[in-house]
N, C-alpha and C positions, 0 to 999 in steps of 0.2 A: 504493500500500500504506500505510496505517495503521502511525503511530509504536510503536502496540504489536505490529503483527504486525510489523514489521519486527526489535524488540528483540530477537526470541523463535526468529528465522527460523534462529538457525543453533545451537540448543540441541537435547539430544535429545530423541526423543518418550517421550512418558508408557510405562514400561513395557519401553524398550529398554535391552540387556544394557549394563554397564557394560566398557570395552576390560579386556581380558586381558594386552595390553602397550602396551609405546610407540609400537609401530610402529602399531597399530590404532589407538589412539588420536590420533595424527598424521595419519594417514588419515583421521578423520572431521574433524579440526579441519582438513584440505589442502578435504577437499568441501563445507564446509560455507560459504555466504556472510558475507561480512562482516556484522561488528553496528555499524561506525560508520562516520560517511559518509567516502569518498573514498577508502577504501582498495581495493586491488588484491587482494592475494594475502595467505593470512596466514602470518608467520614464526616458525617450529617453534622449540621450544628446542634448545638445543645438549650435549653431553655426556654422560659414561660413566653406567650405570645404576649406583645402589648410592655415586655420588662423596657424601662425605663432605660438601659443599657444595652448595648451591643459591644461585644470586645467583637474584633477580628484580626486573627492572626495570620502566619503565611498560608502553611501548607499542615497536615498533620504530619508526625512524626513517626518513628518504628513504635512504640509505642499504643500509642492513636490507630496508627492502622492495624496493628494484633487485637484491641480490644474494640476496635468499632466505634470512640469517642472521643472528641475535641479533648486538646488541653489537659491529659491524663502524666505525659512522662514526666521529665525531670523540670521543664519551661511550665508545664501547668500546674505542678505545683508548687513551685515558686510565685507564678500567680494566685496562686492563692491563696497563699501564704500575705503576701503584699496589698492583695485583696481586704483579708480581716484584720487586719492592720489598719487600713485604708476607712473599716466600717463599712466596709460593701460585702453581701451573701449573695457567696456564687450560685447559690441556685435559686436566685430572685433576676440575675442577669442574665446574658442571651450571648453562649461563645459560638464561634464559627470560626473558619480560614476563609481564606482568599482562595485558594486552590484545595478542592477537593479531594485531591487524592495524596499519596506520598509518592515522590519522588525521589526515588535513591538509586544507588550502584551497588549493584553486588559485590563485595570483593571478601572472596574465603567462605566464612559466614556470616560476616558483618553486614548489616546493610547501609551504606552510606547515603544520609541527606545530600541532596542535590537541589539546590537553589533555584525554583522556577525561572523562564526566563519571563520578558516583556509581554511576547508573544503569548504565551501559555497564562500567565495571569489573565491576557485580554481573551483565550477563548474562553476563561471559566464567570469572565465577568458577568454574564448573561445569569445565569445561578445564582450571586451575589446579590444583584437589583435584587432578582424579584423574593427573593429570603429576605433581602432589608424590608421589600415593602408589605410583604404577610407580615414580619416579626413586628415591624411599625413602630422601633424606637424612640426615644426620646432626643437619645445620644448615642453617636457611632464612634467609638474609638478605634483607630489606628494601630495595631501593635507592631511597628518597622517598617520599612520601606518598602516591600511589598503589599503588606495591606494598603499602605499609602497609596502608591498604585492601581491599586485595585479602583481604591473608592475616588479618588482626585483624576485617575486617565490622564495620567503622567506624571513623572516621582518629583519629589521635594525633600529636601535634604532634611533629616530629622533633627539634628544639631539646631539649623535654622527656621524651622517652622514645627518646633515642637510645641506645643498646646494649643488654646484653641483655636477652628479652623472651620470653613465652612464647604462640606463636601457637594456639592452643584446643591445648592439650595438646601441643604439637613447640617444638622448642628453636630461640629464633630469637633474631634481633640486627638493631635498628633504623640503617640510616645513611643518608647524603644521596646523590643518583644522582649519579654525574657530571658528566650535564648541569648540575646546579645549581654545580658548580666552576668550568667553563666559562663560565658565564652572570656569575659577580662581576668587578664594572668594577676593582675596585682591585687592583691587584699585589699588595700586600702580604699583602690578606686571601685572595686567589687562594691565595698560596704559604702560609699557615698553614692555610687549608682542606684544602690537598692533604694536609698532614702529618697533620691531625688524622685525614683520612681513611684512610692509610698504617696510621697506627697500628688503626684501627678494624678494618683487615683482621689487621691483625697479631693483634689481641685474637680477631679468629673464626678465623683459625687456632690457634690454642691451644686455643680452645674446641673446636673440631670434631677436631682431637687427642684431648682429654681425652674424648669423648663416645664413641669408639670405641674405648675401655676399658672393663677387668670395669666393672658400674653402682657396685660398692664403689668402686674404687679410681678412676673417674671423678669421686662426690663430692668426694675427700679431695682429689684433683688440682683440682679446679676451682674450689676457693675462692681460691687462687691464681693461677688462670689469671686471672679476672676481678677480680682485685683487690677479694675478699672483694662482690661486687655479686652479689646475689640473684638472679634471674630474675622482673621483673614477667608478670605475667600479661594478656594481650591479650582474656582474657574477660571484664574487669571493666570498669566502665562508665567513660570517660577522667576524669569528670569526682569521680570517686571516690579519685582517686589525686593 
């Protein structure tokens, strides 16, 4: 099969109805084949319809894809850990990826993560919309640069436009996945990472508070909540900002 029919193989066809709910639409992304190589099975997001939060991360992990759900290995629960710290209950929020399936390389018996490309996030993006628009958040966070991606349709540097942020018209907040906490060699900076991130939740729980208030009195609340920080816009070109 051909890299482009291969991209394409598990999007829907021209003219078919868009899911009516969650459940329909997990069904078509449970039958539908993977779009990047090596994956097995692909894992569904996780949580209540209507939660006031959406995390989205990259990809699942060796983990995630043995057990069939978001955010379980060693990055989810770090999240979650960060999480009730934070005062956010993960099973009042709503996790998902960006890419549905895992993406790795065999080598021996290890399976090695492999880093979605551009491409491959845009053909899963179709699956994302319409999960955000059944799950109908409050607040969509970011977890890295691929989520970025995902939801903004073209990357911004996380360094540079980390917090709040406005993904085509929905109220979003840019921050770093886990995994990338995990991944830094120095103690030091490990442990001030974690904090920064701590706090990052702490700030989208305020936000996602203030958001499911009258829209009046979510303004007046929210200059506050975010420490007088505007909400950029993820429509505008990165390089404009």
């Amino acid at each position: 099969m051909s890299p482009k029919r291969a991209r394409t193989r598990g999007l829907p066809q021209t003219g078919e109805a868009e899911p009516k709910t969650l459940d329909a639409l997990n069904a078509m992304i449970a039958a539908s084949k993977p779009l990047v190589p090596g994956a097995t099975r692909a894992v569904l997001g996780e949580g209540p319809l209507g939660a006031a939060i959406a995390f989205v991360g990259e990809q699942p992990g060796d983990k995630e894809d043995r057990q069939g759900r978001p955010f379980v290995g060693p990055a989810g629960q770090l999240l979650e850990r960060a999480m009730s710290e934070a005062g956010i209950d993960r099973h009042r929020v709503y996790v998902t990826n960006a890419v549905k399936h895992f993406k790795f390389e065999q080598r021996g018996k290890r399976r090695i993560h492999q880093k979605p490309t551009p491409g491959e996030v845009e053909h899963y993006r179709w699956w994302l919309d319409q999960e955000l628009k059944l799950v109908h958040p409050k607040l969509v966070v970011a977890l890295g640069a691929t989520a970025v991606l995902a939801l903004a349709g073209k990357p911004f540097s996380i360094a540079r436009f980390r917090g709040r942020i406005d993904f085509r018209g929905h109220a979003g907040f840019i921050t770093v996945h886990p995994s990338y906490l995990l991944r830094m060699p120095d103690k030091s900076a490990k442990e001030q990472g974690y904090r920064d991130f701590v706090r990052d939740l702490q700030s989208i729980r305020r936000l996602a508070a203030v958001s499911a208030l009258h829209p009046a009195t979510a303004r007046k609340r929210g200059r506050s909540a975010a420490a007088g920080r505007a909400p950029r816009s993820a429509s505008r070109s990165a390089h404009s900002r």
